[in-house]
N, C-alpha and C positions, 0 to 999 in steps of 0.2 A: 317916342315909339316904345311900344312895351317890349319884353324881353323874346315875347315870344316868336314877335314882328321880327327880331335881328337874327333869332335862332336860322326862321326859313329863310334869310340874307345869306343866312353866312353857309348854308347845306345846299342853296342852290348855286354860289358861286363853287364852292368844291365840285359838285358834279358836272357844274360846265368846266372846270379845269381839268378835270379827269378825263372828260373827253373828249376836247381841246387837244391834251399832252395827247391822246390817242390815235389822234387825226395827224400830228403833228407826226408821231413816229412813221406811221403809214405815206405822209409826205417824204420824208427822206429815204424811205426804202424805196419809194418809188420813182426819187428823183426831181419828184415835185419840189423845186426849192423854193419858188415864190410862195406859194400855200404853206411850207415851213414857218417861214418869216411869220405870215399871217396869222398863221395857228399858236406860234411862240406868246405873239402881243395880247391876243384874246388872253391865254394862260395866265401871262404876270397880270393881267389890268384886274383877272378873277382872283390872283392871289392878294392882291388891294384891296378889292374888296371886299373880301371874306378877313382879312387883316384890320380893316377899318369898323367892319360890324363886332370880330370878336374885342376889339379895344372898348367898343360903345356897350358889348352886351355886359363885360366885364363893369365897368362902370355902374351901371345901373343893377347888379347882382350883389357887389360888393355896397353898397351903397343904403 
């Protein structure tokens, strides 16, 4: 995959963590715990994968 492929991996997992965490805050102020849970998992699985693009995009930058 080129570099550029991982760049939009790695910007669109941030902007579903962003607001993911958004949702998520709006879940416990409102009590919604189960949708907490829910919105947390989304969050770390986007933090993976934006962690795993910037490892591959680094690779192939450096390289």
């Amino acid at each position: 995959m080129s570099k550029r492929g991982w760049v939009i991996i790695i910007m669109t997992s941030l902007i579903v963590n962003v607001i993911s965490l958004q949702h998520t805050i709006e879940a416990y102020y409102g009590r919604e715990y189960g949708a907490v849970t829910t919105c947390m998992i989304v969050s770390i699985a986007s933090v993976i994968v934006a962690l795993t693009a910037y490892i591959n995009w680094r690779k192939l930058e450096y390289n």
